[in-house]
N, CA and C of each residue as an Amber inpcrd file, in Angstrom:
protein
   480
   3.5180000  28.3120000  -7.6990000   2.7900000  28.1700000  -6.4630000
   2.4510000  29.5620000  -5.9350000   1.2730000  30.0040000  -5.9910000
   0.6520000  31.2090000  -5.0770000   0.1370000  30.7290000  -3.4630000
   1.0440000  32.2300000  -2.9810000   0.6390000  32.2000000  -1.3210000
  -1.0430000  32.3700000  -1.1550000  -1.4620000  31.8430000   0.1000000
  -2.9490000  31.7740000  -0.3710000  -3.1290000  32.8640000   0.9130000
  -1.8770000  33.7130000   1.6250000  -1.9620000  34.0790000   2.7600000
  -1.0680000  35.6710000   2.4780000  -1.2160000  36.8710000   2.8410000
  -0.1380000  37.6050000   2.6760000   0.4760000  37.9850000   4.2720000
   1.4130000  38.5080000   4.3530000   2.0730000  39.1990000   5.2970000
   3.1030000  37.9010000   6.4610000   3.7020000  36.9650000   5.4450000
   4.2890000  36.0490000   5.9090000   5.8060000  36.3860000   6.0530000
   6.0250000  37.1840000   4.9850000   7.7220000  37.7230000   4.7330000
   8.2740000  38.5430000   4.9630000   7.7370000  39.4100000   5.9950000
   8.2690000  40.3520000   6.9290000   9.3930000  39.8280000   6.9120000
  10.0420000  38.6210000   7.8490000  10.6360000  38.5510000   8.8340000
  12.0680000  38.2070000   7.6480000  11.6350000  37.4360000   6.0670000
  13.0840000  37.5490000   5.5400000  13.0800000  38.9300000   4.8300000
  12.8130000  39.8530000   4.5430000  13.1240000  41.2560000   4.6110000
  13.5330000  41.8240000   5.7130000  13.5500000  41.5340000   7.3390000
  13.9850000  41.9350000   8.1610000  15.7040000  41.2280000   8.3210000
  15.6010000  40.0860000   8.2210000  16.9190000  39.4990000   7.9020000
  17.4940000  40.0180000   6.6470000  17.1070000  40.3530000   5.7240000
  17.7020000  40.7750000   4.2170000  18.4260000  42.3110000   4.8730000
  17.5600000  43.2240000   5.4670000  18.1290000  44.5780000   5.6560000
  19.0070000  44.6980000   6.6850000  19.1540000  43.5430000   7.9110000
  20.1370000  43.3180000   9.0160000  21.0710000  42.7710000   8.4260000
  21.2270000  42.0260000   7.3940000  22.3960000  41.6340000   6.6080000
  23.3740000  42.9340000   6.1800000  22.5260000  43.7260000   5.3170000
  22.4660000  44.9580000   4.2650000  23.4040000  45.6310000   5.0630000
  22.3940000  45.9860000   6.0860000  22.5810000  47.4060000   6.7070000
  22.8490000  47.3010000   8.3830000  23.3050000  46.1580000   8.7350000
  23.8950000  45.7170000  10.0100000  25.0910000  46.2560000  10.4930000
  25.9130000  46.2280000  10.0300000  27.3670000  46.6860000  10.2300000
  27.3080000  48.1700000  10.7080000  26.3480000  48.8690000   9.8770000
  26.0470000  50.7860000  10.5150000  25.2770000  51.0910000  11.6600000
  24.7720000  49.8640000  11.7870000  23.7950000  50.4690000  13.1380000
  23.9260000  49.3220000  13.9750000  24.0030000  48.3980000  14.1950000
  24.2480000  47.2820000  15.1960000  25.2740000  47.7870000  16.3090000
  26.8610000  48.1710000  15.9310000  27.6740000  48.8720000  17.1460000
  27.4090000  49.7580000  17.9970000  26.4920000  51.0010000  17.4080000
  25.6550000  51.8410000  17.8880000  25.0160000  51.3230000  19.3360000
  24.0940000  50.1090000  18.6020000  23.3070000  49.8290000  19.8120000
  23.8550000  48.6100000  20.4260000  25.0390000  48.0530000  20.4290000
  25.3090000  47.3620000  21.1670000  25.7960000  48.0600000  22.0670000
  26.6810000  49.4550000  22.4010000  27.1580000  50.3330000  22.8310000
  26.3250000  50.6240000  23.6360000  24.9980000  51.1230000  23.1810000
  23.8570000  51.5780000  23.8690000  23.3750000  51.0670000  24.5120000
  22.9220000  49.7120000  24.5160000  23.1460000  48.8960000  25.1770000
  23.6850000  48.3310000  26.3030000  24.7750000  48.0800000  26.2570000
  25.6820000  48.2630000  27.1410000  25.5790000  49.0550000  28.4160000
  25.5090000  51.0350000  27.6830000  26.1990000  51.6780000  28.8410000
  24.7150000  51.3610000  29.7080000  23.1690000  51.2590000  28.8640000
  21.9330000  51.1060000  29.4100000  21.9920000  50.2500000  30.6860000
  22.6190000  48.4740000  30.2670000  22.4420000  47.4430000  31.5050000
  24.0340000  47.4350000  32.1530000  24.6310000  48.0840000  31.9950000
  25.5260000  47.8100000  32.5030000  26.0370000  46.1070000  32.0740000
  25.5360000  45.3600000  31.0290000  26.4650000  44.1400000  30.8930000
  27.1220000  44.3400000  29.8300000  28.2380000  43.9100000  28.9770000
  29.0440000  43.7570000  28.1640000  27.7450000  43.3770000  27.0100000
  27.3700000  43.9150000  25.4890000  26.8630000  43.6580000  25.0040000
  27.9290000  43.0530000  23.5930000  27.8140000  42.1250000  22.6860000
  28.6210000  42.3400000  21.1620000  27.6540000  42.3720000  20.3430000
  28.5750000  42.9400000  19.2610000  27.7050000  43.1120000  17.8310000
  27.3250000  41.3360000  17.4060000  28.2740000  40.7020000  18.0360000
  27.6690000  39.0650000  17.7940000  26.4870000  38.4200000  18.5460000
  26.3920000  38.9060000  19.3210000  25.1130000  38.5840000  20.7650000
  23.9320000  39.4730000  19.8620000  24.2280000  40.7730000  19.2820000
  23.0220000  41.2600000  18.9090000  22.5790000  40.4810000  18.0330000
  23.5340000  40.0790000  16.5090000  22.7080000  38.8190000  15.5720000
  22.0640000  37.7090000  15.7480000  23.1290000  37.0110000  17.3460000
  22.1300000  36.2520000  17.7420000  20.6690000  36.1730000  18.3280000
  21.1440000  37.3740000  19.0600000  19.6540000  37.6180000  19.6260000
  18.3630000  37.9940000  17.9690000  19.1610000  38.6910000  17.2180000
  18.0810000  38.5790000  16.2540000  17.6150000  37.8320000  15.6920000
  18.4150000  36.6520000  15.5560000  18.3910000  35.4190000  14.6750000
  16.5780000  34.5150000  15.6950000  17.5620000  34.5810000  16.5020000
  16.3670000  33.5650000  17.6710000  15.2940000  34.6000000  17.7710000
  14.7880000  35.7650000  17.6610000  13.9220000  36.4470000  17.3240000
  13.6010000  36.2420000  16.2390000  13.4500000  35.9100000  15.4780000
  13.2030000  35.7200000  13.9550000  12.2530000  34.5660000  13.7750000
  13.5200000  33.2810000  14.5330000  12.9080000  31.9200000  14.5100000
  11.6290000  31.7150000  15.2930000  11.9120000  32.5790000  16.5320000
  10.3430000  32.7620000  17.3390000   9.2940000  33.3510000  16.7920000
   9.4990000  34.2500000  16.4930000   8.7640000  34.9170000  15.4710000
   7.6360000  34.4340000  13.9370000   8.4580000  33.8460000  13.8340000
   8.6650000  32.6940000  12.7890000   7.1410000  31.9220000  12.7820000
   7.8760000  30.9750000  14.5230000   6.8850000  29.8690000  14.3080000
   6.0940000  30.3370000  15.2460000   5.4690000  31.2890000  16.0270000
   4.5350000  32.1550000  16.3490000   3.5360000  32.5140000  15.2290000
   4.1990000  32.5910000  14.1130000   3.1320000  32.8200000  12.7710000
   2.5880000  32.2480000  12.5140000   3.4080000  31.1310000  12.8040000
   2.9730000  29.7920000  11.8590000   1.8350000  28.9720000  12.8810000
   2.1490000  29.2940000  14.1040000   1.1770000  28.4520000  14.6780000
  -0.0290000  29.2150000  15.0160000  -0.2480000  31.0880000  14.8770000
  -1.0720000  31.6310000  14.7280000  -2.2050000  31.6120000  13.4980000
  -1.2860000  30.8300000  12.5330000  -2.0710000  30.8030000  11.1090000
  -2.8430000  29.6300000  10.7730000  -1.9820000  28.3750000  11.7590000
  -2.4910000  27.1280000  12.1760000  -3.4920000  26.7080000  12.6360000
  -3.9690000  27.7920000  13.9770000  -4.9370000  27.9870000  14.5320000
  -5.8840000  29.0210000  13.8890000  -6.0010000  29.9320000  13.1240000
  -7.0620000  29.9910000  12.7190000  -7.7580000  29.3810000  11.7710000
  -6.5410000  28.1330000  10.7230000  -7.5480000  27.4950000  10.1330000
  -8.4770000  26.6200000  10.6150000  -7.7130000  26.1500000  12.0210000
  -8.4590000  25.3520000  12.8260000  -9.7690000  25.6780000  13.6320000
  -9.6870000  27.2750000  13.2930000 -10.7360000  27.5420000  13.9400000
 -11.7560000  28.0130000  12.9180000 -11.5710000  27.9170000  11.6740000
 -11.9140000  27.7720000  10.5130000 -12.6550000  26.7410000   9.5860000
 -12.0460000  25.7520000  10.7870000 -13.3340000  24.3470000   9.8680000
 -12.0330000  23.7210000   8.9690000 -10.8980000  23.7710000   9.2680000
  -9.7610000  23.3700000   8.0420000  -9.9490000  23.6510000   6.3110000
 -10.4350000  24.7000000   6.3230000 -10.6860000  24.9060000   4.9720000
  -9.7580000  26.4590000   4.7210000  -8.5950000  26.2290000   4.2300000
  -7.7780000  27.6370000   4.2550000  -8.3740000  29.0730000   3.4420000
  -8.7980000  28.3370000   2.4780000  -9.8700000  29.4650000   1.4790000
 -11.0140000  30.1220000   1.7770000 -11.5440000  29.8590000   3.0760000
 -12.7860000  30.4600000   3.2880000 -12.7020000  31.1180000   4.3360000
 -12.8960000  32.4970000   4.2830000 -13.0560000  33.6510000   5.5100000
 -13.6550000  32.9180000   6.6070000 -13.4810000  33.2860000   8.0020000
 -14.2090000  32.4780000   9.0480000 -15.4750000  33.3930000   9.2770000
 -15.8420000  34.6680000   8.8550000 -17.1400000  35.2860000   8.7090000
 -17.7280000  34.6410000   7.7850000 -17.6360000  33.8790000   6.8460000
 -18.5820000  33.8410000   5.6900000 -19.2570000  32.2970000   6.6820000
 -20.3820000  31.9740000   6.6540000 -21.3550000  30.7390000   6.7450000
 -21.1840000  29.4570000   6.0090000 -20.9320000  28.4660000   6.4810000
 -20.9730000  27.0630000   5.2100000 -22.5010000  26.6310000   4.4640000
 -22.3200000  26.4810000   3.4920000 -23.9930000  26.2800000   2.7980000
 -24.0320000  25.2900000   3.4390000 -25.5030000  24.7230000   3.5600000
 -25.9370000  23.7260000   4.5690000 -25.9910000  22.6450000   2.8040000
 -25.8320000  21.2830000   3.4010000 -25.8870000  19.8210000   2.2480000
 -27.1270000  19.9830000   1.9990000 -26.9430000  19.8510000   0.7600000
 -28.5500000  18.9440000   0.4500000 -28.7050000  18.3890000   1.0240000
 -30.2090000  18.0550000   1.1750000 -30.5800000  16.2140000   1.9930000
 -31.1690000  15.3240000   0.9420000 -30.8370000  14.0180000   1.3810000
 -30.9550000  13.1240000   0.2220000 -32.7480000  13.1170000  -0.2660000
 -32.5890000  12.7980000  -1.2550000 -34.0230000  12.5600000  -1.7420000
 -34.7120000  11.4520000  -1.0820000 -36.0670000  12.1850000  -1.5600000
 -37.2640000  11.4730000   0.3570000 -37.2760000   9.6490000  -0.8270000
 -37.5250000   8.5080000  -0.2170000 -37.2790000   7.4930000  -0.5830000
 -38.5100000   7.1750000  -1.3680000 -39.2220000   6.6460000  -2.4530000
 -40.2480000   5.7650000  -3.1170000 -40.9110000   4.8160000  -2.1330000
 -41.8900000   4.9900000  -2.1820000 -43.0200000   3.4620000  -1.2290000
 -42.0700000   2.5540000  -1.9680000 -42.2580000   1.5270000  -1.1270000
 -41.7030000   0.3230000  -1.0680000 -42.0830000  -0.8220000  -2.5910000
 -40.6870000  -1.1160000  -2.6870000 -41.2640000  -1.8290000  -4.0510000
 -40.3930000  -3.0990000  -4.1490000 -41.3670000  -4.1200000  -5.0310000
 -40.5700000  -5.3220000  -5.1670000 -39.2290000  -5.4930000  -5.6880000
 -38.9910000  -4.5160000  -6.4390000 -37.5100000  -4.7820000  -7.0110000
 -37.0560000  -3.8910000  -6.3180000 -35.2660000  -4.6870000  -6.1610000
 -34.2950000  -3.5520000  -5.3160000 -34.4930000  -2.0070000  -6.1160000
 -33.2940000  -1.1650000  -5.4530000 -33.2850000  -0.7030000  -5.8350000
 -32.1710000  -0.0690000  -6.9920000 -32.2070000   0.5390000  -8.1660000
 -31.2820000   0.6840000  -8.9530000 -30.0880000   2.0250000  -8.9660000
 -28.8080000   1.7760000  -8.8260000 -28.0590000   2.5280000  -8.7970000
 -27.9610000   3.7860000  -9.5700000 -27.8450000   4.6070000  -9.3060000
 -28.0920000   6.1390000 -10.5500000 -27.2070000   5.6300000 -11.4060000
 -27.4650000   6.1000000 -13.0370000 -26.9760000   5.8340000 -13.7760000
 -25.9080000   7.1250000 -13.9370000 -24.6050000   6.3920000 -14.6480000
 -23.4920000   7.7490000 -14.9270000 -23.0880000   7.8550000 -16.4950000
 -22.9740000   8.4280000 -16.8720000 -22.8550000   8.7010000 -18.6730000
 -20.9140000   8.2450000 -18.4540000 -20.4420000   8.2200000 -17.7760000
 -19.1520000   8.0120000 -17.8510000 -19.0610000   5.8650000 -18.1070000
 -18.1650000   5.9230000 -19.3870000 -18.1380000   4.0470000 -19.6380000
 -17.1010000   3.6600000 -18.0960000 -17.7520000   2.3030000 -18.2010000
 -16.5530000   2.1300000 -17.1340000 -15.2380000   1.0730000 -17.7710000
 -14.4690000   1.5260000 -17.2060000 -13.2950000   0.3360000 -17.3610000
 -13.4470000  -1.4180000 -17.6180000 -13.0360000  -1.6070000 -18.6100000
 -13.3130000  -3.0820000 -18.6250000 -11.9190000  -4.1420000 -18.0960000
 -11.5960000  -4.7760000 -17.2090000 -10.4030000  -5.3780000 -17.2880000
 -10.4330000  -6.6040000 -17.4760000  -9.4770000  -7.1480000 -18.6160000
 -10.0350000  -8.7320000 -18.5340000  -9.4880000  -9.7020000 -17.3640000
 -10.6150000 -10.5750000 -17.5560000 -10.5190000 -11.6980000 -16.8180000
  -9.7610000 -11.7790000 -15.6760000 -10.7740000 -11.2450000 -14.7050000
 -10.1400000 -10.8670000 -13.3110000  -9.2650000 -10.3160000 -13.0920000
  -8.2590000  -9.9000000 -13.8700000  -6.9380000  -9.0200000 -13.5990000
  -7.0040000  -7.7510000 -13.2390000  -6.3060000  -7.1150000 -12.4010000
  -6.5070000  -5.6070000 -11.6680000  -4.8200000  -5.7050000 -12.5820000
  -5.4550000  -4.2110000 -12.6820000  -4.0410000  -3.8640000 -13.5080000
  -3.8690000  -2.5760000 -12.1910000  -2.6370000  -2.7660000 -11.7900000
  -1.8590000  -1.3430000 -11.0680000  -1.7130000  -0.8780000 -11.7410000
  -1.0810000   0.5960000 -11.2050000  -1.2250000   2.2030000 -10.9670000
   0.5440000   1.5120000 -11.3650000   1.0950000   2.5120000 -12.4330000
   2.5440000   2.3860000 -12.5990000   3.3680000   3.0370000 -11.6450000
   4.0320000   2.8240000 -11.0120000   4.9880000   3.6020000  -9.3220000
   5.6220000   4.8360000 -10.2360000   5.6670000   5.6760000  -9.4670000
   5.9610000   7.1440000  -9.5640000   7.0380000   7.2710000 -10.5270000
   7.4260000   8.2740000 -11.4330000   8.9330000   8.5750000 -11.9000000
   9.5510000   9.5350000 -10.7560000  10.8390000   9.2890000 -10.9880000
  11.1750000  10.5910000  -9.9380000  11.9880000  11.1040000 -11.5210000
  11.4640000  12.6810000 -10.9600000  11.7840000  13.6610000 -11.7570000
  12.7230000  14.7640000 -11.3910000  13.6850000  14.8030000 -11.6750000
  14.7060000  16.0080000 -10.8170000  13.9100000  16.6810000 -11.4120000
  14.6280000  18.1840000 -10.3860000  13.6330000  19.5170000 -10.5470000
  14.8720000  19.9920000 -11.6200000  16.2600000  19.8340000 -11.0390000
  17.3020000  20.5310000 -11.9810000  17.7690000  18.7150000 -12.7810000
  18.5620000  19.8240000 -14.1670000  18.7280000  18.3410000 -15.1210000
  19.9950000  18.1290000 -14.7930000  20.3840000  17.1480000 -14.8710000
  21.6510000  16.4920000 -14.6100000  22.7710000  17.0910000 -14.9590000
  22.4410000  17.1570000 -16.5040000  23.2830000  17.8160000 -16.9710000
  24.0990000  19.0830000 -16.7210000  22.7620000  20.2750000 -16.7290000
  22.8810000  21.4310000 -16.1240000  23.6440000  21.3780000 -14.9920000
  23.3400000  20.5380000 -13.9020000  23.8350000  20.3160000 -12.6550000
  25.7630000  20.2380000 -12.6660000  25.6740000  19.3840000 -13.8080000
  27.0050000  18.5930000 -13.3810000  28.1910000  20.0700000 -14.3160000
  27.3740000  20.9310000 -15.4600000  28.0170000  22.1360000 -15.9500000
  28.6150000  22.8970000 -15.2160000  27.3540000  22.4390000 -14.0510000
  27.7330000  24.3420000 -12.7560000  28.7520000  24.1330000 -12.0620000
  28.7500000  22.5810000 -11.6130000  29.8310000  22.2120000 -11.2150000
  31.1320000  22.0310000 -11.4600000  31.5070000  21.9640000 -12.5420000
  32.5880000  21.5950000 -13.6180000  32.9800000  23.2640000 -13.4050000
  31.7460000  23.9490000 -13.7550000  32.1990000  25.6200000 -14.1300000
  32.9970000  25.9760000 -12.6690000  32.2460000  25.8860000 -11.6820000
  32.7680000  26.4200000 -10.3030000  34.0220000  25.6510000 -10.0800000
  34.4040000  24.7200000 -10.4820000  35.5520000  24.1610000 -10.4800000
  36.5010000  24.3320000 -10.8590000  36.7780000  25.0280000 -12.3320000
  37.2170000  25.8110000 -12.9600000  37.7680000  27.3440000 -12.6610000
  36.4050000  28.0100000 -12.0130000  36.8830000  29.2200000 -11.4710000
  37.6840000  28.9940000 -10.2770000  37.1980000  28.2690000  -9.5100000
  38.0690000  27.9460000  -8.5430000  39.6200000  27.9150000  -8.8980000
  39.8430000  26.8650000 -10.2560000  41.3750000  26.5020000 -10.2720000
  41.6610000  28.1150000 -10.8860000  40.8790000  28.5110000 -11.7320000
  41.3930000  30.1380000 -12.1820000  41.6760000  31.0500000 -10.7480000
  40.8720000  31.2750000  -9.9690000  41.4400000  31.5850000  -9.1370000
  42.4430000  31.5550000  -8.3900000  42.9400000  30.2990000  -7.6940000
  43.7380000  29.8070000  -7.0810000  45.1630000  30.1730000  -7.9160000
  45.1140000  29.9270000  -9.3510000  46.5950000  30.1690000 -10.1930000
  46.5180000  31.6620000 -10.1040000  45.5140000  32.4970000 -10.1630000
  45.8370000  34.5390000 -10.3190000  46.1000000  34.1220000  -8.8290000
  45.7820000  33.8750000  -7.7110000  46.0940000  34.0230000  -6.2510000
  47.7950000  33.8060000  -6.2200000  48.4230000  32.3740000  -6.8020000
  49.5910000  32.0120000  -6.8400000  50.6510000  32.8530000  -7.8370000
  49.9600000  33.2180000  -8.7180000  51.4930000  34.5750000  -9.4450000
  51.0240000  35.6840000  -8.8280000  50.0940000  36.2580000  -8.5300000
  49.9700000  37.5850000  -7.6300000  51.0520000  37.6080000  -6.3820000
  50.9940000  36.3160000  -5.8880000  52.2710000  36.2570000  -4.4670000
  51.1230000  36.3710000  -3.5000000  49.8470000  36.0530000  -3.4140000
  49.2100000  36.4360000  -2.5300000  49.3310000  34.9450000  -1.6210000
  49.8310000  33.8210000  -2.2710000  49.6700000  32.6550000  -1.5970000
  51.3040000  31.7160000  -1.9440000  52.3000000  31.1050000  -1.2760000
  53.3350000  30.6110000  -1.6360000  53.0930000  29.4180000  -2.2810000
């Protein structure tokens, strides 16, 4: 799947490097903060506050991007400078004639079904994206490390 839009992912690179690199500079300015308003600031109030900045942020995009397709004619692919070609107009009609008139012909055969029967459309497969199998490995595996873990935790003495 290609983005048909760029400059959407700021905001998880801004979360990726506040993850990263949070811990070195967040106390700083909660400090700073602080002595600035005079209220009690934490390094936990700052994530939150970033977090809900993010999410605003977020859907500020989203509804900025919303609206210009809308102001776009709903067509996401087409610049709103470029012009829509104007339709053809239908072809001017024949003087009037005794026989109806005949449907354009199409080089495509059509479907034959017998004897009144409509045959349905077969209902969907559902298709996992991951295979079962695979699935149920990772699980088994993490299960495993887990119990490996837990036994080095129990002769280390780290756990009674």
């Amino acid at each position: 799947m290609q983005r048909s839009e760029r400059g959407g992912g700021w905001i998880g690179w801004l979360i990726f490097f506040l993850l990263i690199f949070g811990f070195r500079f967040l106390p700083p300015v909660a400090n700073w903060l602080t002595q600035v308003t005079g209220i009690t600031i934490t390094v936990p109030m700052l994530i939150i506050a970033f977090a809900v900045l993010a999410v605003v942020a977020s859907i500020g995009s989203s509804l900025a991007r919303a609206a210009g397709r809308a102001g776009n004619g709903g067509q996401p692919g087409m610049p709103p400078s470029l012009p829509v070609p104007p339709q053809p107009s239908a072809p001017p009609k024949p003087a009037s004639s005794p026989w109806p008139p005949t449907p354009p012909s199409t080089s495509l055969p059509r479907a034959r079904l017998p004897s009144g029967q409509e045959q349905l459309p077969k209902p969907p497969r559902f298709e996992p994206i991951i295979d079962p199998r695979i699935l149920a490995a990772g699980i088994a595996g993490l299960l495993i490390l887990g119990a490996v873990a837990l036994y080095v935790l129990v002769v280390a003495g780290a756990l009674p």
